[in-house]
C-alpha positions in Angstrom: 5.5 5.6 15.3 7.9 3.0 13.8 11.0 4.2 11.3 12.0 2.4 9.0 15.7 3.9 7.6 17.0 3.8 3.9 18.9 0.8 3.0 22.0 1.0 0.3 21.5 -2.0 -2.4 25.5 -3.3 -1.3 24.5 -3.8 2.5 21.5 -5.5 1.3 23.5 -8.0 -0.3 24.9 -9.3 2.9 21.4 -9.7 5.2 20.2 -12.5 6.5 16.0 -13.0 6.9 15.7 -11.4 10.4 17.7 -8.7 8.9 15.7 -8.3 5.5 12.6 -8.9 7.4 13.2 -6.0 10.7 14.3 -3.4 8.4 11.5 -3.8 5.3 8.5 -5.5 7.0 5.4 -4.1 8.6 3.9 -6.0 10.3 0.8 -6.0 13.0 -0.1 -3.2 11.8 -4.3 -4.1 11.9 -5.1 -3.7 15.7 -8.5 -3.6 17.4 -9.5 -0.1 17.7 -6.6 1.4 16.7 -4.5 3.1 14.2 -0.9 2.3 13.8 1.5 4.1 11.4 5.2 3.1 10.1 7.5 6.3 9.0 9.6 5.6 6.3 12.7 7.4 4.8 11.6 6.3 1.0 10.3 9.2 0.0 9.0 10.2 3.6 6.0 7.5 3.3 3.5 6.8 6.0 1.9 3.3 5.5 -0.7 2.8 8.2 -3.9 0.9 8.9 -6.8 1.6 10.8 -9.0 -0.9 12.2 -12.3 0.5 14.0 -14.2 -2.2 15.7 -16.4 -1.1 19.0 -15.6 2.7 18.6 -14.4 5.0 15.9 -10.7 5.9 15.7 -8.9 9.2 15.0 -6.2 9.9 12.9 -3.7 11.4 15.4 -0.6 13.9 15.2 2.7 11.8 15.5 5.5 14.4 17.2 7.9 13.2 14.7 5.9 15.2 12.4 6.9 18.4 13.7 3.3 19.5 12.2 0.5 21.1 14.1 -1.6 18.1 12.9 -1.4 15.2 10.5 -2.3 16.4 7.4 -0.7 20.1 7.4 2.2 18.9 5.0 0.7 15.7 3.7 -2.3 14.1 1.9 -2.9 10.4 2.1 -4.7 7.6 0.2 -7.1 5.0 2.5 -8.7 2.0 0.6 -10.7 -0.5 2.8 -10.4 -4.1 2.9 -12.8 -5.4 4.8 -16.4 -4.8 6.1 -18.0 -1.8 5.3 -16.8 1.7 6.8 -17.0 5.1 6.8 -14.6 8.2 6.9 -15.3 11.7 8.3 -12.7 14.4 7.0 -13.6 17.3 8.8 -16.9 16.8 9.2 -17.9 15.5 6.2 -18.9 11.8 6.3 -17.8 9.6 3.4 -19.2 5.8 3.3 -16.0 3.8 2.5 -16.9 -0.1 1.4 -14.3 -2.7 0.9 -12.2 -1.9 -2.1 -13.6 1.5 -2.1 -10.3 4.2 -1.7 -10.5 7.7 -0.7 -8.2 10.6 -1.4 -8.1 13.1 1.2 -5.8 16.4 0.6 -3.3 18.8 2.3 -4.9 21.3 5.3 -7.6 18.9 6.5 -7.4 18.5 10.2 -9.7 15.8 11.3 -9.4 12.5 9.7 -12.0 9.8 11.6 -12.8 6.3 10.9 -15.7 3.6 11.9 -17.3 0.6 10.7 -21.0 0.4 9.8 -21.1 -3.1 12.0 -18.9 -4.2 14.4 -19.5 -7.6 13.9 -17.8 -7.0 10.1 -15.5 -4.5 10.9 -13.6 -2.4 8.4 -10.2 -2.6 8.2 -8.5 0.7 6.0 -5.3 0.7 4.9 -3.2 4.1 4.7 -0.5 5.3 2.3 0.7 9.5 2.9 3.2 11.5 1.5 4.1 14.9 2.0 2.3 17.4 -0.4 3.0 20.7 -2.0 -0.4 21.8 -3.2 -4.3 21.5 -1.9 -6.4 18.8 -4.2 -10.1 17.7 -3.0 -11.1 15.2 -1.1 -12.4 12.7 -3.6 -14.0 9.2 -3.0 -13.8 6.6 -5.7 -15.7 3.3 -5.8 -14.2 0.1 -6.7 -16.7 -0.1 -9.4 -15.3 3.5 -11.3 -11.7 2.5 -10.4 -9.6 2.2 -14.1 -9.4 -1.6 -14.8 -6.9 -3.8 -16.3 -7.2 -7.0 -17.3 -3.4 -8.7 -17.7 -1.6 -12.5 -17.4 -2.9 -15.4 -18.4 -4.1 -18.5 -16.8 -1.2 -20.4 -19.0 1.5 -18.4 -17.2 -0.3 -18.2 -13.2 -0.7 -14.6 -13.3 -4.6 -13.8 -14.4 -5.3 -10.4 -12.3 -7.0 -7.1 -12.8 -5.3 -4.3 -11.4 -7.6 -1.5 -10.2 -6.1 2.5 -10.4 -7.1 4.6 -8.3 -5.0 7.6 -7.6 -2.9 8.0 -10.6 -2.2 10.3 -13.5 -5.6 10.2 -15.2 -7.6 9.3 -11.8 -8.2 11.0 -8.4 -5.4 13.8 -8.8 -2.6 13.9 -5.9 0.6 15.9 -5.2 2.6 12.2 -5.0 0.3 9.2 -4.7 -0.1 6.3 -6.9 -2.1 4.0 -5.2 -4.5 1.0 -6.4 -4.9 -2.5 -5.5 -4.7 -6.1 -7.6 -6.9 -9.1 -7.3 -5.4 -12.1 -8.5 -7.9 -14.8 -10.8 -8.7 -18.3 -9.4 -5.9 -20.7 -9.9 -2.9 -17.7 -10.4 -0.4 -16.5 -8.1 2.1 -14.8 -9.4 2.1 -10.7 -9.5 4.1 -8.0 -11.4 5.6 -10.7 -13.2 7.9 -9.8 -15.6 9.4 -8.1 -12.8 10.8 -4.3 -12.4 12.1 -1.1 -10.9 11.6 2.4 -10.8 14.4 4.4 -9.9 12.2 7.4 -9.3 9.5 6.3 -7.1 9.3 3.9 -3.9 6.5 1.6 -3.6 5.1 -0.1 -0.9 3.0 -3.2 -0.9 -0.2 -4.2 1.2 -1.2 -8.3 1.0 -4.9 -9.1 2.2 -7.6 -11.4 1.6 -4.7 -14.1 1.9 -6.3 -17.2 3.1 -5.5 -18.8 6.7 -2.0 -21.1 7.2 -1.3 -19.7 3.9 1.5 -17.3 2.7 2.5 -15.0 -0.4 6.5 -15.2 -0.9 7.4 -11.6 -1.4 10.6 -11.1 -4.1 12.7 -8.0 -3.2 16.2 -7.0 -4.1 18.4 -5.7 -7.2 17.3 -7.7 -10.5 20.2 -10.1 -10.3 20.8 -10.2 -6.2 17.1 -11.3 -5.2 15.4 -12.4 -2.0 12.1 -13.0 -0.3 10.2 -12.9 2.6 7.2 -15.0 3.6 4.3 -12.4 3.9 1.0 -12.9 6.3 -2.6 -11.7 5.6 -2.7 -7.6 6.4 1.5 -7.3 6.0 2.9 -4.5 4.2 6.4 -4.1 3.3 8.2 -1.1 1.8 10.5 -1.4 -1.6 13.2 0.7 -2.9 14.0 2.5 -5.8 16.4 0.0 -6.6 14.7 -3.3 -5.7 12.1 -5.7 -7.6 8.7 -6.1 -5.8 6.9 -8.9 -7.1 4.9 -12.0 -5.1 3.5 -15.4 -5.6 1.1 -17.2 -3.2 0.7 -20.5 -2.2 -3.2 -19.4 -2.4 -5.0 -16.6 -4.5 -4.5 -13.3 -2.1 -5.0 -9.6 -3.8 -2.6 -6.7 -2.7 -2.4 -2.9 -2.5 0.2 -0.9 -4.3 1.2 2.6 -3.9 4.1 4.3 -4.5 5.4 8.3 -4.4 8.5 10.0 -5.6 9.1 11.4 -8.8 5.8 11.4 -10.8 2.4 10.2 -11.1 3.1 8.1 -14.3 2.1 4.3 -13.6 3.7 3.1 -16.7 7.3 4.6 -15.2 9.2 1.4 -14.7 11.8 -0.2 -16.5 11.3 -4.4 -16.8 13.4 -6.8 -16.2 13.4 -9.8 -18.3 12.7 -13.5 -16.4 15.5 -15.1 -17.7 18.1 -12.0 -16.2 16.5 -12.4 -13.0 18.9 -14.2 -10.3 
């Protein structure tokens, strides 16, 4: 498993793309048949992704967990992105469509996922923090996810944001997860930008369109940079850093943070004119 270290907001200052790129992007992460999982030191986040195409593919135990198996000390969000799947927590079999997300919780042991047809396979994509207490495994359909409607056409940044695990949603130890699909003809997100100095967040781009790229906007408020994100990249942002995109096509992302608490509205704005 990949780890991806803490980085202090004053050393930031001083990379250079590789740099920013090596020690906040992930990358490859959708593989044939496989799962692949990045540790991070923000707030001990997994973000993983698990793309079964001729077989079905088990969640395994990474021996940097020190656990007896994945789940022991952790729960963990999946939403699929692609064809339609299925997920089977300990036996029980949950059907998992695109923008469909499942919570599974603390103490479950097996964690398996396939797609219903190989020829449109899924692809999942996996957020998991450690937990403290044991809430059910709960599926939620895109269609019962919370809705927002926000930005306007004038401004590029039309979208409806889709909650999933949050405060008044699918109830976790940690997770806030849920994803936001951008309007025809916008591509700005989370614009006016922000922070949260309690919670990390890490973002997930898909449904970006071929030869085409989302510039991704990380960094302190008035000490910004970017880097030039690919269909199914994730990247992981501080407590101290902005995370905000815009495409050169319409694209949706995942969001999902952990840390402090479960309070989407926790953030504190920056205005556009005092970003640099």
């Amino acid at each position: 498993m990949k780890v991806i270290h803490s980085v202090h907001p004053e050393d930031f200052k001083s990379y250079q793309t590789a740099q920013i790129r090596e020690r906040f992007l992930i990358d490859q992460l959708v593989q044939t048949d496989q799962i692949n999982c990045t540790y991070t030191h923000y707030d001990r986040m997994i973000v993983g992704a698990a793309h079964p195409v001729t077989k079905s593919v088990e969640l395994e135990n990474y021996p940097n967990l020190r656990a007896g198996y994945f789940l022991e000390r952790r729960e963990i969000g999946i939403i699929n992105v692609a064809g339609d799947g299925e997920v089977t927590a300990d036996g029980q079999t949950f059907q998992v469509n695109k923008l469909d997300c499942l919570y599974i919780g603390k103490g479950v042991k097996s964690v398996k996922f396939a797609s219903k047809n190989s020829a449109e396979p899924a692809v999942f994509y996996l957020l998991s923090a450690p937990a403290h207490a044991v809430y059910p495994t709960t599926l939620m359909t895109n269609e019962d996810a919370a809705k927002v409607h926000t930005g306007s056409i004038e401004t590029a940044n039309k979208r409806t944001i889709n909650k999933y695990i949050h405060l008044e949603g699918i109830k976790s130890c940690q997770l806030v997860m849920g994803l936001t699909i951008l309007h025809g003809g916008s591509v700005w997100n989370t614009m006016p930008a922000h922070v949260h100095d309690r919670r990390m967040e890490a973002y997930f781009y898909f449904d970006v369109p071929e030869g085409q790229r989302v510039f991704h906007y990380m960094g302190e408020g008035q000490e910004t940079r970017h880097v030039l994100m690919d269909n199914y990249d994730a990247i992981v942002s501080p407590p101290w850093s902005i995370h905000s995109g815009s495409g050169t096509a319409s694209y949706s992302f995942i969001w999902g943070m952990a840390g402090e608490n479960l309070d989407y509205t926790d953030m504190d704005a920056i205005a556009i004119p005092d970003i640099r």
